[in-house]
N, C-alpha and C positions, 0 to 999 in steps of 0.2 A: 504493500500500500504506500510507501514510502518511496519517494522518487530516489531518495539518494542513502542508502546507510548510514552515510555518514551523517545524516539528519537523529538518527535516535541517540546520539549525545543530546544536541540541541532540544530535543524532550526531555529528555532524565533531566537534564540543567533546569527547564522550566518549574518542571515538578519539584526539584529540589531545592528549587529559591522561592517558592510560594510555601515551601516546608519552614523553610527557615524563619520567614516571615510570619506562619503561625503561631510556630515555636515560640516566639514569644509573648503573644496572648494566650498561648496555653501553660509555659512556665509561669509566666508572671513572676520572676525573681524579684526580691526583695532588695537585694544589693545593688549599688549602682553601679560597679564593677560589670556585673550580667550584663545587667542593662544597656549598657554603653556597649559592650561588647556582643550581642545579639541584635541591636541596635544597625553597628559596624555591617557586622556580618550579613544582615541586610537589605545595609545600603549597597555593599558590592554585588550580592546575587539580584536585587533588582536591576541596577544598569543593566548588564549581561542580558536580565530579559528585553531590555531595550534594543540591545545592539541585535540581539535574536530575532525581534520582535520587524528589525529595518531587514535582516537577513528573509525573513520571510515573505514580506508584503514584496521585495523583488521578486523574488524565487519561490513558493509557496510548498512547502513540505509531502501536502501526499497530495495524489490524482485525484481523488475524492475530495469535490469542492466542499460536502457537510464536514467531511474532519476537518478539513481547512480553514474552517469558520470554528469550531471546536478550540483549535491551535490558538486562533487569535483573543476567542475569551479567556485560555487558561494565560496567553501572555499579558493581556489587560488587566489580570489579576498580579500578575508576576510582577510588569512596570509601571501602576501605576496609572493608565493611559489608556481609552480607549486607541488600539493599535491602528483605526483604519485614518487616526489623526496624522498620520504618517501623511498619508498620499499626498494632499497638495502644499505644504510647504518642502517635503523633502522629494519624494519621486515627480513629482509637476514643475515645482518650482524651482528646487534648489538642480537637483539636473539635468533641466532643460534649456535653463537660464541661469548657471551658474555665474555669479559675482555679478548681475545685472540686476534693474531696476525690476524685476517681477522674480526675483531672488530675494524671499524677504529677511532670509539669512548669511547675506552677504557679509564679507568681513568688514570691509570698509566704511560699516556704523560703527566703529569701537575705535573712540580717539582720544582715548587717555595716555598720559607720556608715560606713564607708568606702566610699561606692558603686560605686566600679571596682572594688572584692574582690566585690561581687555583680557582677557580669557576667563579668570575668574565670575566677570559679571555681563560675559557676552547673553547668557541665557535672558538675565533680568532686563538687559537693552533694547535685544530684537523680541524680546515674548511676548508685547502686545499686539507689535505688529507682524505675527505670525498668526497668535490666536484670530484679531480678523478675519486674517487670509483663509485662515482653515475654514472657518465659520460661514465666510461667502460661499465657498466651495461645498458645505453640507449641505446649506440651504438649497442652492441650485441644483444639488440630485435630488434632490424630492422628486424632480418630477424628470429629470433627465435619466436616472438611473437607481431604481426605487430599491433596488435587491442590496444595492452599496449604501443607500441612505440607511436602509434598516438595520442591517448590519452593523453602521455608527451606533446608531439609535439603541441598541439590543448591548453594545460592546459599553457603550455609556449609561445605561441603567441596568447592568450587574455592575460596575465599576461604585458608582454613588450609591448605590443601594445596599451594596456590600461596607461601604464606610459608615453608612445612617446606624445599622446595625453593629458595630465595630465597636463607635460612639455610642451608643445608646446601652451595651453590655458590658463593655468592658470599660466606658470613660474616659476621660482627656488625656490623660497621659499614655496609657499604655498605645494608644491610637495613634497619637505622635510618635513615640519612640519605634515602633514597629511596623508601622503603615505610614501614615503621611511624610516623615521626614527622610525614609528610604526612598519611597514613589519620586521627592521632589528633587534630593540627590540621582535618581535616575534621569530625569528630564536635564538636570543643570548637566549630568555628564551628559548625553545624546545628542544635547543640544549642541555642549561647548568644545564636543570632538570637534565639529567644523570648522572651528577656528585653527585647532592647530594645523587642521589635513588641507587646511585652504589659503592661510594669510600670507600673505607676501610671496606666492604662485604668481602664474600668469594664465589668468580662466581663459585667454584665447590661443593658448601653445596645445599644439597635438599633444602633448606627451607631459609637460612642464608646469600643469594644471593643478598639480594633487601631489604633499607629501605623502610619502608612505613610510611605513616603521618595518621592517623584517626580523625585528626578534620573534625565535621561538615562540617564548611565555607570554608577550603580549597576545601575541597570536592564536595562541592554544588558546587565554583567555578571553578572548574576543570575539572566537572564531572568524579567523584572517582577516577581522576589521582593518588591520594596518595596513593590510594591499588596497589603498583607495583607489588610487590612479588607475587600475586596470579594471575595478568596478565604475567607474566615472565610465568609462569606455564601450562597458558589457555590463550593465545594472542587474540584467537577468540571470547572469554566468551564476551559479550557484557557490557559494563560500569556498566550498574543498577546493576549488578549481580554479581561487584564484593566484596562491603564490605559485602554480608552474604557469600559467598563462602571464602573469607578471614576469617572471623567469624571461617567459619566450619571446613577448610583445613588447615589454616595457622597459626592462632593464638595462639592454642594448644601446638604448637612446636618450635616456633622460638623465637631467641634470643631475650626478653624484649628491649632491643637498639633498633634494628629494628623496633619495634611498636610504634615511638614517637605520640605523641597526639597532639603536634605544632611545626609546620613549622618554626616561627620567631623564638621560643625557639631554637630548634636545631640550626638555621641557628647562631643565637646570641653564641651559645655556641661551634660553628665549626670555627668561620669564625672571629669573635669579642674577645668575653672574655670567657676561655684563648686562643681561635683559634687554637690548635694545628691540627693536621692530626695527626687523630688516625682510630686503626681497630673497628668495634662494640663491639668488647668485653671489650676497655680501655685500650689498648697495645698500645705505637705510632707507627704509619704504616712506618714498611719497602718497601720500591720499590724495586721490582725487578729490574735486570740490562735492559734497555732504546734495545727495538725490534724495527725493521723493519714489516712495514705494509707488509701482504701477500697478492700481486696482485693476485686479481682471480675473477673470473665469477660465480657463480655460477651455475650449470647442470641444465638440466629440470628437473631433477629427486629430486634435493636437493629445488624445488622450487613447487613442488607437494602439500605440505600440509602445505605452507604460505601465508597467501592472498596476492594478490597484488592491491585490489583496486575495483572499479570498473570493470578491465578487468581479476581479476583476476580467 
């Protein structure tokens, strides 16, 4: 039923990070040691369902479009989100029109000189104007594509309905420590990968578009999130198959910068010491003069050859 084997990891993980997450309204520890630490433990297996959750809605797990809708409520539950909130700022928006004006998660809104206040607080700068975007795009399937609307609709009322009841059992705290402040750590990491896979790129080079990371363990834990570039290229290639197509297609040609080998290395030398905001090439990045988002929908026709999901 599975298209690809190497997809029932990406299940057992799901299952096992909405475990974790229980586990702590079923412990309920007393200490704040647990706490913090079941907490922790939380917040990293909810990302992961996030990163899962983008792995999916490109590539959708089994043949059987019902499991497939199945997959996306257990990861709704897993990050926090209903999952079909993906589609139009990420698979419409952001790779169709990446680093442009109907890109509502372009890098080029984050223009603090301090370059860890842009990554750190990119989710909180472009999240209003993403939530719009998403929101025009729901409303317009109502009547454009009613099976994707419900499916929103269905993935967002087990999401809040599972929180009323959260709150209303177990009360403030344990809801925050275990549920809402993992969920909102998953959105700030989903969001704020963008920034690092994308800033100071060149969104109009074949190749020169997208950092990628090739460690192992990032990788392992990601499942091959770090090969961006050669998903920017094949959105639909399925995970496992992206570091040998990276290998084959991308590596050949693109700028040595782009191919880091670690994540905290970069991040340490972006963000820390000496932190500046620079282009790949070692130029400090000019910003263009500060756009206006382009409100728009996009057509059935511009949405032809993008997944959307389950219903896509």
């Amino acid at each position: 039923m599975l298209k690809r084997k190497a997809d029932l990891r990406a299940l057992l993980f799901v299952l096992f990070s909405i475990g974790v997450q229980a586990a702590g309204f079923v412990l309920l520890p007393e200490s704040w040691a647990a706490k913090i630490l079941l907490c922790v433990a939380a917040c990293q297996t909810s990302f992961v369902c996030a990163v899962i959750s983008h792995n999916t809605l490109h590539c959708p797990m089994f043949k059987n479009r019902g499991l497939n809708r199945v997959v996306q409520f257990l990861l709704t539950l897993g990050q926090g989100d209903p999952v079909s909130s993906f589609v139009p700022g990420h698979n419409l928006g952001h790779h169709t029109h990446l680093q442009g004006p109907k890109d509502t998660m372009r890098t080029s809104k984050m223009r603090f000189r301090w370059n860890l206040l842009n990554q750190l607080l990119f989710m909180f700068v472009i999240g209003g104007d993403l939530l719009k975007h998403t929101y025009r795009y729901v409303w317009s399937m109502r009547t454009r594509k009613r099976s994707w609307f419900r499916q929103f609709l269905a993935e967002s009322v087990l999401l809040y309905g599972v929180y009323v009841a959260l709150l209303a059992v177990y009360g403030v705290e344990p809801f925050l420590l275990y549920g809402f402040i993992p969920h909102l750590f998953s959105s700030w990491g989903i969001i704020g990968i963008n920034f690092v896979q994308h800033d100071g790129c060149d969104h109009e080079h074949p190749v020169n578009h997208s950092r990628n990371f090739t460690g192992r363990l990032v990788n392992w834990w990601t499942f091959n999130n770090g090969y961006h570039g050669i998903h920017h290229m094949h959105p639909g290639l399925h995970w496992s198959l992206l570091p040998e197509a990276h290998a084959r297609e991308l590596s050949p040609t693109i700028h040595p910068a782009l191919e880091q080998g670690s994540l905290l290395a970069y991040c340490w030398k972006a963000y820390i010491w000496p932190g500046r905001r620079m282009t790949y090439d070692g130029k400090p990045l000019v910003l263009p003069p500060p756009i206006q988002d382009e409100s728009w929908v996009p057509t059935m026709a511009e949405m032809v050859d993008v997944s959307l999901g389950a219903e896509g």
